[in-house]
N, C-alpha and C positions, 0 to 999 in steps of 0.2 A: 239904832246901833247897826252898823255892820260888822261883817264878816270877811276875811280874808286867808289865804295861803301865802306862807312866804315860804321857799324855797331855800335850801340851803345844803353846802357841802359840809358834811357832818368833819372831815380832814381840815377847812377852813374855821368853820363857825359851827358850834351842834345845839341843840337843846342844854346837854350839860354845862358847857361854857355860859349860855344866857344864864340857869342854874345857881352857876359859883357867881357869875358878877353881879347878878341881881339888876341887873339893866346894859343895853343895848343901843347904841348908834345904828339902824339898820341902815348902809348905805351901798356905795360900790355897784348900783343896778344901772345896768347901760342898755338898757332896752328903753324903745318908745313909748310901747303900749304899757309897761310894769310899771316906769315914771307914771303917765297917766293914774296908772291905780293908786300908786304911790301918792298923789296930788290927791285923791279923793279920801284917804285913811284921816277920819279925825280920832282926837283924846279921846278914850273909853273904846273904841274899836277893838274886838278882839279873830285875834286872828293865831292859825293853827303855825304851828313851825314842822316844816318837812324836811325831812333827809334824804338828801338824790343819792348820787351813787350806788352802791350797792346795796343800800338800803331800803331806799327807795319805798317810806314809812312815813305818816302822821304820827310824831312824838308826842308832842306836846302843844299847847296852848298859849300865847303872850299875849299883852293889854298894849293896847300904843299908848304911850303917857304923853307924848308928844307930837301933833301934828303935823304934815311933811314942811319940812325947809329946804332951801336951797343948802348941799352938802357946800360946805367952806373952802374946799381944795377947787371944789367944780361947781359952781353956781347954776349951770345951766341940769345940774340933775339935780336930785332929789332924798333926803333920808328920812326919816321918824327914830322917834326913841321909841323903846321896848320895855317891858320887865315879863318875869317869867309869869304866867297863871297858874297852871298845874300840870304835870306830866299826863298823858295817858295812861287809863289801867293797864293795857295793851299795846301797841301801835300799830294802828293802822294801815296795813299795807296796799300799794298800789293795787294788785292781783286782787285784794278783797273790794276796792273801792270799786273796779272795772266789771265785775264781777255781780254786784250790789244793783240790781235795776233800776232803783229810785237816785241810783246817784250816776248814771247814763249821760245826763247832761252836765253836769260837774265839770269846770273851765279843767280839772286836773285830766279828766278823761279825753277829755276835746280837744285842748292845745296843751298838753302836758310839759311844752318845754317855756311857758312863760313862767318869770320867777316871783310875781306879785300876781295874784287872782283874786278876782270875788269870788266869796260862796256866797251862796241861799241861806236863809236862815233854817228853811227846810234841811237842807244838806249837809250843815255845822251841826246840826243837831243829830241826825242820821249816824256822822262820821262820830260824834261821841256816845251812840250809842253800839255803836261794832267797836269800837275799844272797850266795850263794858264785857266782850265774849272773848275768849281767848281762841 
């Protein structure tokens, strides 16, 4: 299994919305390197969902039910389906993640502004246990 961050404007797309529909198109990613990621997410992969903006927080958890395809409007990118896993007891914020020494090298910390990352399974694991402290 892997691990993953997906990135998201909580104004466009948030944790709640994945929530009420119960499943996810993840698409609309026009970066090089996030397709990449995006092309490596198989079925059962579970991956964190983040709020940029002002938020700027690990909410919650999703399962990819779907592995990437070609988006139908634009074949040359990329989506996956989604459904929701579980919220966080807390969410995880940026400050605590940077903050956190064991998670230093976390793709979040390093290149913060990609919108598809691998975690570690180290670090997925980490990042759900600082949601367990408020």
């Amino acid at each position: 299994m892997n691990y993953w961050l997906l990135k998201t404007e909580p104004g466009t797309f948030s944790w709640n919305d994945l929530l009420r529909d119960k499943k996810a198109v993840w698409d609309g990613v026009r970066n090089f390197q996030a397709r990449k990621n995006l092309k490596e997410m198989k079925k059962g992969d579970l991956a964190f969902i983040y709020h940029t903006g002002d938020e700027k927080a690990i909410i919650g958890t999703s399962i990819v039910t779907h592995e990437a395809y070609p988006e139908p409007k634009d074949p040359e990118w990329m989506a996956v389906n989604l459904a929701p896993e579980k919220a966080l007891k807390n969410p995880v914020t940026l400050s605590k993640v940077k903050q956190d020494k064991s998670l230093q090298q976390m793709v979040l910390v390093r290149a913060a502004r990609l919108s598809v990352q691998p975690v570690s399974a180290t670090e997925y694991q980490r990042v759900l246990e600082l949601s367990n402290k408020p």
